[in-house]
C-alpha positions in Angstrom: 72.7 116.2 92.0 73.1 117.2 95.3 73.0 114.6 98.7 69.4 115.6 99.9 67.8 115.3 97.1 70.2 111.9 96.4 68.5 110.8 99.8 64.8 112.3 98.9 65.0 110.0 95.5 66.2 106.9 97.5 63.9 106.8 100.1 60.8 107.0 97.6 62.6 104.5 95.6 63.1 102.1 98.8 59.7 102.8 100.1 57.8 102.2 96.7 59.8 99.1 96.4 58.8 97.8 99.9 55.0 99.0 99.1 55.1 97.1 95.5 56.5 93.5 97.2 53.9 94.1 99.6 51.1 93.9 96.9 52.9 91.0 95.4 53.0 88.7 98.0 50.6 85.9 97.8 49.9 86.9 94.5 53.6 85.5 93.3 56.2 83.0 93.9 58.5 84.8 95.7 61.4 83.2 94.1 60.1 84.6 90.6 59.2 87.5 92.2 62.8 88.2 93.4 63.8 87.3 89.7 61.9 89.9 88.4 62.5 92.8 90.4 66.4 91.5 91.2 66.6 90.9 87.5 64.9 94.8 86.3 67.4 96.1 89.5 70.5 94.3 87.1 69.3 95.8 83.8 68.2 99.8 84.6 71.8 100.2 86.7 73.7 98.1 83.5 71.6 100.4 80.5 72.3 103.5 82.4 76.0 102.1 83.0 76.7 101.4 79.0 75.0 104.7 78.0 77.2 107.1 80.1 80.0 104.3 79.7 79.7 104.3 75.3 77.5 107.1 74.5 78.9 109.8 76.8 82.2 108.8 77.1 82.2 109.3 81.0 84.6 108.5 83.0 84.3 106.1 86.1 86.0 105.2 89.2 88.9 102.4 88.7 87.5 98.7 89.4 89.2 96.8 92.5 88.7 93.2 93.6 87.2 95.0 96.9 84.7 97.0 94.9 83.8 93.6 93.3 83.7 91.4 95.5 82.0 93.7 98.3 79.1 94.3 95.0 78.6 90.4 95.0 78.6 89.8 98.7 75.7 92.6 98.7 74.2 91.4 95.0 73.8 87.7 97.2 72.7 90.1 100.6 69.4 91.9 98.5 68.5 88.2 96.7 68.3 86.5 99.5 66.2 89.6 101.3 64.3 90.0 98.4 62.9 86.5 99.0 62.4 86.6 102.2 60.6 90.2 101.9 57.9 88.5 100.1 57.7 85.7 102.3 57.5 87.8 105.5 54.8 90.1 103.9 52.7 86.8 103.0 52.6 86.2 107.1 52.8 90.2 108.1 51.5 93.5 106.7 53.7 96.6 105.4 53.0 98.6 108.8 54.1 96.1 111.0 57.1 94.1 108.4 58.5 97.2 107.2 59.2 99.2 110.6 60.8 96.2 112.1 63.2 95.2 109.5 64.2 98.7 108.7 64.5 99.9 112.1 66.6 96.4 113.2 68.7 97.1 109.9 69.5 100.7 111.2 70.3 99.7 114.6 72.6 96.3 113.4 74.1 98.3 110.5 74.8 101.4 112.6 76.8 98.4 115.5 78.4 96.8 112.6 79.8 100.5 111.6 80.9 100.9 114.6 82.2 97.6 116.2 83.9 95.8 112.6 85.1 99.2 111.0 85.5 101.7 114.1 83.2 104.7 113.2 82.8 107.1 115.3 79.1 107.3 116.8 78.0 110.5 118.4 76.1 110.7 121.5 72.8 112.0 119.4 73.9 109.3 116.8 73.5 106.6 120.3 70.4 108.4 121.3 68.6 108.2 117.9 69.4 104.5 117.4 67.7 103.4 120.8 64.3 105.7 120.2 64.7 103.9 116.4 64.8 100.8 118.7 62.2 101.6 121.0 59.8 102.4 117.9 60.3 98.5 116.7 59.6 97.4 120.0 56.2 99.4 120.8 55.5 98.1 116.8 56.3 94.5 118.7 54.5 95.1 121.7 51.3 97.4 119.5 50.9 93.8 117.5 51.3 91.0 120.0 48.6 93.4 122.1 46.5 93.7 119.2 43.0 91.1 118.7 44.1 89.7 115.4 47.4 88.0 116.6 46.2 84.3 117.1 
């Protein structure tokens, strides 16, 4: 499959994910919520894994500790996301939540990338980042202005 439609699958994926926690806040635990969809996220990747693994005889990459222990340290990242998520959309809707954290994820990731594992960031690359960071804070600003913040 090629990369853009790779992304195009992901970002309905991500964004169907962030519109179906949305619904399920103060409707669930979000502990039990983060079980369930954590839990389904562990068994679709695992069947799919065991089917090309057994049925089709495919062959992978080769395991390392890195590739392990990098999968855990972002297996314990999403949990502990996935209940916050729900917790932030009990207090916040999905225009305001969603814009924020994904726009602060972009512009942390994109310093962590640059500062902890030296990639190179173009000058667009720079540019894009502070209009992404701009957006969050006219979201910010749009909110705190609006008549239905106490």
């Amino acid at each position: 499959m090629s990369l853009p439609i790779l992304i195009v699958i992901a970002t309905i994926s991500y964004a169907l994910y962030d519109i179906f926690a949305s619904r399920a806040s103060n409707a669930i635990d979000p502990n039990l919520s983060s079980v369930i969809f954590n839990g389904l996220g562990m068994l679709i990747p695992l069947g799919i894994y065991a089917f090309y693994k057994f049925v089709k005889g495919a062959k992978f990459i080769g395991t390392t500790g890195a590739g392990v222990t990098y999968s855990v340290l972002a297996g314990v990242a999403i949990a502990v996301f996935s209940i916050f998520l729900i917790k932030i959309f009990e207090k916040g809707g999905l225009s305001y939540v969603v814009p924020l954290i994904y726009g602060g994820a972009i512009a942390l990731t994109a310093l962590v990338g640059w500062a902890v594992y030296k990639e190179s960031v173009s000058l667009s690359q720079t540019i894009g980042i502070i209009i992404i960071l701009a957006g969050v804070a006219v979201v910010v600003i749009s909110k705190l202005n609006s008549p239905s913040v106490s």
